[in-house]
C-alpha positions in Angstrom: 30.6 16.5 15.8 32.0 13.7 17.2 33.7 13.4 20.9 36.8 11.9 21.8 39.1 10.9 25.0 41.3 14.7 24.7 38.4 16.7 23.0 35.8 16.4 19.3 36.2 16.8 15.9 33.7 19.2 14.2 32.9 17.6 11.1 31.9 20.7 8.4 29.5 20.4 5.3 32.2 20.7 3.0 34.4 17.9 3.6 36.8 19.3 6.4 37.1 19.1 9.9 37.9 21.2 12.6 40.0 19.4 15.8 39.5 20.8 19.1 41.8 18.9 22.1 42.2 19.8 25.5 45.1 21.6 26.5 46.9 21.4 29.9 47.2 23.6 33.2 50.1 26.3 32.7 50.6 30.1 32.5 52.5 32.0 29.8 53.8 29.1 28.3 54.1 28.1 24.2 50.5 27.7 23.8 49.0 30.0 26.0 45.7 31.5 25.7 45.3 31.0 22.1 42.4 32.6 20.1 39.1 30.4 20.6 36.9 29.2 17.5 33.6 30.7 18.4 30.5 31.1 16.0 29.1 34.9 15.9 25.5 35.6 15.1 24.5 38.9 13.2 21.2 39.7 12.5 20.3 36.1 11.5 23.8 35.1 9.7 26.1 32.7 11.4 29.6 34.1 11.0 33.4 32.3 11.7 35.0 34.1 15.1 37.3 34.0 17.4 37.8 35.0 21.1 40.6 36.7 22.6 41.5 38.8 25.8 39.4 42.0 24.3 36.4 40.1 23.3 35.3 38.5 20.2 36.2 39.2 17.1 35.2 38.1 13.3 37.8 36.5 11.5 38.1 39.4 8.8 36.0 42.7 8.7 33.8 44.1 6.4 32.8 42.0 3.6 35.5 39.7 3.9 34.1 37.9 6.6 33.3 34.0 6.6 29.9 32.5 6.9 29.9 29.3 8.6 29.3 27.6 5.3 33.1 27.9 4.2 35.3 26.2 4.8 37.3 25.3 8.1 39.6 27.7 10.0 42.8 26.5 10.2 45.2 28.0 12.9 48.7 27.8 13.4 52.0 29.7 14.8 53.9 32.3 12.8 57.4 33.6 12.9 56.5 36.9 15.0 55.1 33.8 17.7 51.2 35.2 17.0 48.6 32.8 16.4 47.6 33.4 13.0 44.5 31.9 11.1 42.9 30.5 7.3 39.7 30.3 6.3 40.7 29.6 2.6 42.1 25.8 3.3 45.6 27.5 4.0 46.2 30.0 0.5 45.8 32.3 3.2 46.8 33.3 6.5 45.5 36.2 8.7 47.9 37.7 11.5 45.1 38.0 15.0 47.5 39.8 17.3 47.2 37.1 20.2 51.2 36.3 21.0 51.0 32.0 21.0 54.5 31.6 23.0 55.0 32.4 26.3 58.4 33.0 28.6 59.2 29.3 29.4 58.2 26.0 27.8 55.3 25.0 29.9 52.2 23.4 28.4 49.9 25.7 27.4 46.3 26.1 29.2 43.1 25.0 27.8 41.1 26.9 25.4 37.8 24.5 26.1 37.1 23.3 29.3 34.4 21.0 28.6 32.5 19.6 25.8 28.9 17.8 26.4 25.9 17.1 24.4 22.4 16.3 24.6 20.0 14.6 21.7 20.1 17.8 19.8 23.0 19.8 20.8 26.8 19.7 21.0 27.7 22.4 24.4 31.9 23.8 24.3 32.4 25.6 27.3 35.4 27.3 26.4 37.9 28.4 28.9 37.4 32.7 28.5 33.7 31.4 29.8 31.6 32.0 26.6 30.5 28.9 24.9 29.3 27.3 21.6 26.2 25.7 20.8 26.3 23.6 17.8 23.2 21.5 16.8 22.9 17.7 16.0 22.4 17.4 11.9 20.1 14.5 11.7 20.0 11.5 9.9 18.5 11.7 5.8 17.7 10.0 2.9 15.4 9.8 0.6 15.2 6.5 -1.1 13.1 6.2 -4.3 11.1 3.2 -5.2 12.3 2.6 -9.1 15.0 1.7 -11.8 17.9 4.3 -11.4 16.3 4.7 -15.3 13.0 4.8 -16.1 11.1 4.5 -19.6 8.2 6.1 -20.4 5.9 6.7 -23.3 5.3 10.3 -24.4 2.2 12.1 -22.5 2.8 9.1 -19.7 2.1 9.8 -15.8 3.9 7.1 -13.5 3.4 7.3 -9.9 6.7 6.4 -8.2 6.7 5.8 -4.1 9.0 7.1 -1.8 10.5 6.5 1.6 12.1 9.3 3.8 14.2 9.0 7.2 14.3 12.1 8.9 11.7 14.9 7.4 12.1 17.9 5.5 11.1 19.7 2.5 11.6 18.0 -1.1 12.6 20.4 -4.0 13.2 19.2 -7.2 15.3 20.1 -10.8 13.2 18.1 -14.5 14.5 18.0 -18.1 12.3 20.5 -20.0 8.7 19.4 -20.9 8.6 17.0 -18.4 5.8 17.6 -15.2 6.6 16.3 -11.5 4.7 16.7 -8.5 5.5 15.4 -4.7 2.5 14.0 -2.7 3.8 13.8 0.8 0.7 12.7 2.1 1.0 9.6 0.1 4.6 9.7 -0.3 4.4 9.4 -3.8 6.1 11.2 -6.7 4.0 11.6 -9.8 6.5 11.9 -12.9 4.8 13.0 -16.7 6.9 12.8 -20.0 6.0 15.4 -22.8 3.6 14.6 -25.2 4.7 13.4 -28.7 3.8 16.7 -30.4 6.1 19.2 -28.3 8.9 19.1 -30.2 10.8 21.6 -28.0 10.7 19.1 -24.7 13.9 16.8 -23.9 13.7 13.6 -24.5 15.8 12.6 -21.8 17.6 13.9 -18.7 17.8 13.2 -14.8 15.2 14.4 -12.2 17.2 16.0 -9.3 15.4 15.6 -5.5 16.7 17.7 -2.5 15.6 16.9 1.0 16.3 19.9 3.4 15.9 19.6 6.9 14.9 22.2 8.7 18.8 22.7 11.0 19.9 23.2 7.4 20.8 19.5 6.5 20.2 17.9 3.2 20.3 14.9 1.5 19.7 14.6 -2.8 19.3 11.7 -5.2 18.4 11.3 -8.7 15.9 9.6 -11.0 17.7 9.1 -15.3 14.4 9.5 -17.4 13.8 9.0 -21.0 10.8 9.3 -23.1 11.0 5.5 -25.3 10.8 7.0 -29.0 10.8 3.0 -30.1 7.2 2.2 -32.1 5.1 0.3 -30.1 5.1 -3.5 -31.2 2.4 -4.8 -33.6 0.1 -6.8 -32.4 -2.0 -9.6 -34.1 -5.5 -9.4 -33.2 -7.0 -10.7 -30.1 -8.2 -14.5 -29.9 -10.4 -16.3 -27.6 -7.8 -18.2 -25.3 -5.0 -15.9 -26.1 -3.0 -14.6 -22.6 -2.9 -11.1 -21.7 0.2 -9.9 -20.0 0.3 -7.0 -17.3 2.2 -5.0 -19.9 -1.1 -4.8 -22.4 0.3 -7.2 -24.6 -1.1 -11.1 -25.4 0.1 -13.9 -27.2 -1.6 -17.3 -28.5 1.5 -19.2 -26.3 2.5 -18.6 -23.3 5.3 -16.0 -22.8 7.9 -17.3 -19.6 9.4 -14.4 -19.8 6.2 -12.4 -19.0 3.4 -11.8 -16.0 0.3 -13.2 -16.9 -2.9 -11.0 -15.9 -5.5 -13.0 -17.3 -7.2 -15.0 -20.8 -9.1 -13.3 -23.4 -12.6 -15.1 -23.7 -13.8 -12.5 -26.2 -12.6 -10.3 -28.8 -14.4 -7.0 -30.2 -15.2 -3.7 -28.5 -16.6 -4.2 -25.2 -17.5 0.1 -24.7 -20.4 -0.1 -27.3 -23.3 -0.5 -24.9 -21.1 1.0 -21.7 -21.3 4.8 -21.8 -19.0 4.7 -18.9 -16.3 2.4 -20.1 -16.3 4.3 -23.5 -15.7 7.9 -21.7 -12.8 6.4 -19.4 -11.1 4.3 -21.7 -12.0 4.6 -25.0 -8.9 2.5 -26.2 -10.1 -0.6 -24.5 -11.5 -1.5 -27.8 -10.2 -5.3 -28.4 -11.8 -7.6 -25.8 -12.2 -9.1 -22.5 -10.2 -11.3 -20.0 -10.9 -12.9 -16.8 -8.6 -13.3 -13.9 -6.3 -15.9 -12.9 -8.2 -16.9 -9.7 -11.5 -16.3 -8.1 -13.2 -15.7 -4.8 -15.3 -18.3 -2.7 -17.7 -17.7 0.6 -18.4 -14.5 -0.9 -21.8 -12.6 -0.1 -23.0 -10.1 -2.7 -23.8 -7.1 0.2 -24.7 -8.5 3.7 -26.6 -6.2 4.8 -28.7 -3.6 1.9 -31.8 -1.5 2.2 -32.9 -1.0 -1.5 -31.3 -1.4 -4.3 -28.5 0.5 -6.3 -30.4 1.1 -9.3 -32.8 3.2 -6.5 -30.1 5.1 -5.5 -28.7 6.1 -9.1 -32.4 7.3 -9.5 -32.8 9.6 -6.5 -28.9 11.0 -6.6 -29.5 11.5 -10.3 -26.3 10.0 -11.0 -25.7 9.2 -14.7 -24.7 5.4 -14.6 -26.6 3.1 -16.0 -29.3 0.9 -13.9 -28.1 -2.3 -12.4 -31.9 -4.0 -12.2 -33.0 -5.3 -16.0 -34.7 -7.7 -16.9 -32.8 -11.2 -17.8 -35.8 -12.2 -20.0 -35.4 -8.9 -22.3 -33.2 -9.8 -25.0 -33.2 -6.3 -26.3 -32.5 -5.1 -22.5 -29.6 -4.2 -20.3 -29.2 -7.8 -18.6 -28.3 -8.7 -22.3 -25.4 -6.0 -22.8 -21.6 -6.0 -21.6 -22.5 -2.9 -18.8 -20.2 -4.7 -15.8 -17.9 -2.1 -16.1 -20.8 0.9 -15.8 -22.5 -1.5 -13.2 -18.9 -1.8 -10.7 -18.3 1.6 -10.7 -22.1 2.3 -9.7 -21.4 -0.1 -7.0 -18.2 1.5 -5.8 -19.9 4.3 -5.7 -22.3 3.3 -3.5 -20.8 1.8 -1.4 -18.5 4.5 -0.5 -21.8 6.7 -0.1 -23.2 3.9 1.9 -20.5 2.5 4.6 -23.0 0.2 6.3 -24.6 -1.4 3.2 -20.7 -2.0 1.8 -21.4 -4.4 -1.2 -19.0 -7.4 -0.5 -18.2 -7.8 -4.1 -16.9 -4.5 -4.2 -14.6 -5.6 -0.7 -12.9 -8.2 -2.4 -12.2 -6.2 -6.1 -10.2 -4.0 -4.2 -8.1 -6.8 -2.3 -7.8 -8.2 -6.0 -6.8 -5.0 -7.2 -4.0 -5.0 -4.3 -2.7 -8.3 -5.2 -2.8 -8.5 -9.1 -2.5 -4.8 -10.0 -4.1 -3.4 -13.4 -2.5 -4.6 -16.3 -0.8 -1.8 -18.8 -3.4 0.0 -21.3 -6.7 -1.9 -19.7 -9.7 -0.6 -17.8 -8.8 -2.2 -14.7 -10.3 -5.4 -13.1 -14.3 -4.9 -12.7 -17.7 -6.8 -12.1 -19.0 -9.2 -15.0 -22.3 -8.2 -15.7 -24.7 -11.8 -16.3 -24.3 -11.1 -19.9 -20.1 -10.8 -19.6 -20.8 -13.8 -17.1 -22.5 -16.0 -20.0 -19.8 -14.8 -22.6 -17.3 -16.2 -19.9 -19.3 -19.8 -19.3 -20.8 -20.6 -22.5 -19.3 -18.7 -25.6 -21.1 -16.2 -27.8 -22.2 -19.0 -30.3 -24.0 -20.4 -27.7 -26.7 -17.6 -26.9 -29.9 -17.8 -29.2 -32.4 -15.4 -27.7 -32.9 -15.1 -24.1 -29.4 -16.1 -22.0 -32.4 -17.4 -19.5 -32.1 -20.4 -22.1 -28.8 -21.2 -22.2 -27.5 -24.7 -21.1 -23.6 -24.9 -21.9 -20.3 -24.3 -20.0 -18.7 -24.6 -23.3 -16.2 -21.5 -23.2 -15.4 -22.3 -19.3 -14.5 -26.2 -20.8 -11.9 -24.4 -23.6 -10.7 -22.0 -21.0 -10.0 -24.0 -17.5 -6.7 -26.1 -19.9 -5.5 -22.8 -20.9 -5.7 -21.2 -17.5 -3.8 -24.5 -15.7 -0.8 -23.7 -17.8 -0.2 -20.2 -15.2 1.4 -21.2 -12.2 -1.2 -19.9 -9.4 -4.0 -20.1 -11.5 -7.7 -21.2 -10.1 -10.2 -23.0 -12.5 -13.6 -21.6 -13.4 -16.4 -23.6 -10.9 -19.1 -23.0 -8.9 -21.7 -20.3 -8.9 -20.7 -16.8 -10.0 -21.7 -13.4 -9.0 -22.9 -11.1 -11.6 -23.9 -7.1 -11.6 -27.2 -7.7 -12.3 -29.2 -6.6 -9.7 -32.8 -7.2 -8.4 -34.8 -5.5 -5.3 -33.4 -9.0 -2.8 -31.5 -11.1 -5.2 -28.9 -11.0 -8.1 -28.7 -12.8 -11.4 -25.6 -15.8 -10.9 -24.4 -18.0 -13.4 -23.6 -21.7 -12.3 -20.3 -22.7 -13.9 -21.4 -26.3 -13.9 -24.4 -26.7 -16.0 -24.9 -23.2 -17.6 -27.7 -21.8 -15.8 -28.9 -18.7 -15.0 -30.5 -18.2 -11.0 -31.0 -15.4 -8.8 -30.4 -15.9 -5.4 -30.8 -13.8 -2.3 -28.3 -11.1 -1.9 -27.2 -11.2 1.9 -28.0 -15.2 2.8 -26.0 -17.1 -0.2 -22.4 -17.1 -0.1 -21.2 -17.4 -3.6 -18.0 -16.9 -5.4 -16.9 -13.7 -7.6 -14.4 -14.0 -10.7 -13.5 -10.3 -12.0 -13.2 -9.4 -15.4 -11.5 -6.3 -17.8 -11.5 -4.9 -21.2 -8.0 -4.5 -23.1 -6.8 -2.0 -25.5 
C-alpha cells in the first residue's frame, strides 16, 4: 500500500491496484454513500466485500465468491445510477443495489475517513465506522551465490551459499535424478547431479527456490543445471616441477589462464603406507604438491600434556601413531603418513581445546585462503619423510633420512615456484608430523638436516602439503 495527499493505492499480488481517495462533505449527492471495499474473514479465508447501509456483504454468494487472491474489484456507475462492481478485471459486472446518484449535484461524502499505518500495518477507517487492517508485505530476496548455469560432473555434490533479506521458508522444484537439500543454519544449498549409470535422470533442467514469508509474501529465483557429459581431458602423467591447478589439472608450463594451487615434487601413489588417505581418497593416486607460501613464527602446540600418539592409544582410535623412530628405516618416520598424522592432530585438538596444536590453527586459515584444489585430498601436514621428499629428492635418501645432507629438490623447486605471482620460497626450518614425547622431527631447508626441537619454546615455520588424483 502506498499513501498519498487524497488517499492510497493498494497495490495487489497480481499486478493491479486498487485506488481509494477521499471524498468530500455532502449529502445525497452523485457519489453518495457508495459501497466500501472491505475484507471479510470466514473461518480462516480472507474474502472480497463490501459495506453498505444493511451491513456487509460478500461480493457474490455461494461459491462464486472472491478470495483476496484475485484480482482487484473494480467499481463504477451503471445506467439504473447503482454502483455496480468486477472482480474479473471488468468481463463482468455485478449490480449491489446501493443507488450512486443523489437529488442534486453535490460532492459526494467520504467512504474512508482516515488512513494511517504503523511498521506492520496499514489502518482505513472507513466512514460507516468499520475499518480494514491490511498488513505490511516485507521486503525478499533470495540471492544465490553462483553462475545463473552451473556444470557438474555426474554423481557430483556442490555446496552453493546463499544470502536472504527478510526470512521465510525455502521450497524448491529439481530436474529428475538430481538431489538438493537447504542448510539454513549455514545458509548453504547442497545441489547433487545423477550418477552416470541412471539412465532415466535429466541431464539438464533449472532448480526452482520459493521464499515464503510467513504474511503470505514470496519471492523465487532459479539455478540452470547441467550434468557435463564431455570426457574428462587426458592427462600426461605427473612430473616433478609440474603445476597443479585448483581444478585437478597440471601442466609442465605454466597455464595464465589458470589458478595455481601448488608444484608437484613427487609422482606415484602417496595412499600405500596411509590407511587413512587410501579410505578417504582413494583416487589421489598420482603424487604430491606443496603450497605456494608458508608459515613463519609458528609453534608446533604451545601448550601439550602428552603426546598424540598417547591419546590415539587410550581412545583406541584407529590412526596411525605420530611418535616413530627417525632412525628406523623400515619404520613410520620413513613412510608418507602426514595425511593419517593431520587428521590425528585435528582430531585432537578438537578433543583437546586447551592443548590446540598450532600447526593445526594455521592449516585451517590456509585452508580459508587457498581452498582445496578439485579431485585432491585437501591441504595437510608433511610428515618428516614427505618433509625430506620436499627438501632433498627421493634419489637423495640411502638408508636412514637421519643421514641426509642435500636441499637438492628445494634448489629445482624455489625457480619454478617464483614464476606464481604471490608465491613464497622454500627456507627455514620446517615443521613435520612426526612426533616425540617434548619435541618434533623438523627439517632445515638450508643444509638438509634432520633436528627435533622442543614443541612449545621454538617458533618454526610450517609449509602444507596434498596428494592429487
Amino acid at each position: 500500500m502506498e499513501l498519498t495527499e487524497d488517499g492510497c493505492i493498494i497495490h495487489l499480488s497480481d499486478g493491479t491496484e486498487i485506488i481509494l481517495t477521499n471524498g468530500k462533505s455532502g449529502q445525497d449527492a452523485v457519489g453518495a454513500n457508495p459501497p466500501s471495499i472491505t475484507i471479510i474473514e470466514e473461518d480462516g479465508v480472507y474474502w472480497w466485500g463490501y459495506v453498505d447501509e444493511e451491513g456487509e456483504h460478500f461480493f457474490q454468494d455461494g461459491d462464486n465468491r472472491f478470495p483476496c487472491t484475485s484480482a482487484a474489484p473494480r467499481i463504477r456507475i451503471n445506467e439504473n445510477g447503482n454502483w455496480e462492481i468486477s472482480l474479473d478485471g471488468g468481463l463482468s459486472w455485478d449490480d449491489t443495489g446501493v443507488k450512486a446518484v443523489g437529488e442534486d449535484g453535490k460532492d459526494g461524502d467520504s467512504f474512508i475517513d482516515s488512513i494511517t499505518d504503523d511498521e506492520e500495518n496499514f489502518y482505513i477507517l472507513l466512514g460507516n465506522g468499520s475499518s480494514i487492517v491490511l498488513p505490511k508485505t516485507q521486503e525478499l530476496s533470495l540471492t544465490l551465490d553462483c553462475e545463473e548455469t552451473e556444470y557438474f560432473a555426474a554423481g557430483e555434490t556442490r555446496e552453493i551459499g546463499y544470502a536472504l533479506t527478510g526470512s521465510g521458508i525455502i521450497t524448491f522444484t529439481k530436474p529428475n535424478g538430481w538431489k538438493v537439500s537447504v542448510d539454513e543454519e549455514a545458509s548453504s544449498i547442497s545441489i547433487t547431479a545423477p550418477a552416470a549409470e541412471n539412465t532415466y535422470a535429466e541431464l539438464t533442467g533449472i532448480i526452482s527456490f520459493l521464499l515464503v514469508a510467513s504474511d503470505g509474501s514470496s519471492f523465487s529465483t532459479y539455478i540452470e543445471v547441467a550434468v557435463d557429459t564431455k570426457p574428462a581431458p587426458v592427462l600426461e602423467d605427473p612430473e616433478i616441477g609440474d603445476y597443479l591447478y585448483s581444478d585437478g589439472t597440471w601442466s609442465t608450463d605454466l597455464d595464465a589462464g589458470k589458478t595455481v594451487a601448488g608444484v608437484v615434487f613427487w609422482a606415484g601413489d602417496p595412499s600405500e603406507a596411509d590407511p587413512m588417505l587410501q579410505s578417504d581418497f582413494p583416487g589421489c593416486t598420482h603424487g604430491l604438491a606443496v603450497s605456494l607460501v608458508q608459515y613463519d613464527n609458528t609453534a608446533w602446540q604451545t601448550n601439550f600434556s602428552g603426546t598424540v600418539t598417547d591419546w590415539i592409544t587410550e581412545k583406541g582410535y584407529e590412526y596411525l601413531p605420530l611418535e616413530n623412530n627417525m632412525y628406523d628405516t623400515d619404520g613410520l618416520s620413513h613412510k608418507i603418513i602426514g595425511y593419517n598424522n593431520t587428521m590425528a592432530m585435528v582430531h585432537f585438538s578438537k578433543e583437546n581445546p586447551s592443548n590446540t596444536i598450532d600447526i593445526v590453527t594455521r592449516l585451517k586459515e590456509h585452508r580459508q585462503q587457498y581452498p582445496d584444489p578439485e579431485n585432491t585430498s585437501g591441504w595437510y601436514c608433511p610428515s618428516l619423510f614427505e618433509l625430506t621428499l620436499l627438501c632433498s629428492g627421493e634419489d637423495q635418501i640411502n638408508g636412514s633420512i637421519t643421514g641426509v645432507w642435500s636441499t637438492a629438490m628445494k634448489d629445482r623447486l624455489n625457480p619454478i615456484l617464483a614464476e606464481v605471482q604471490g608465491s613464497q620460497p622454500m627456507s627455514s626450518y620446517c615443521w613435520s608430523t612426526s612426533e616425540n614425547e617434548t619435541s618434533v622431527q623438523i627439517k632445515d631447508f638450508g643444509s638438509g638436516w634432520v633436528m627435533a626441537p622442543s614443541k612449545s619454546s621454538t617458533q618454526q615455520s610450517v609449509r602444507f602439503i596434498l596428494a592429487f588424483n
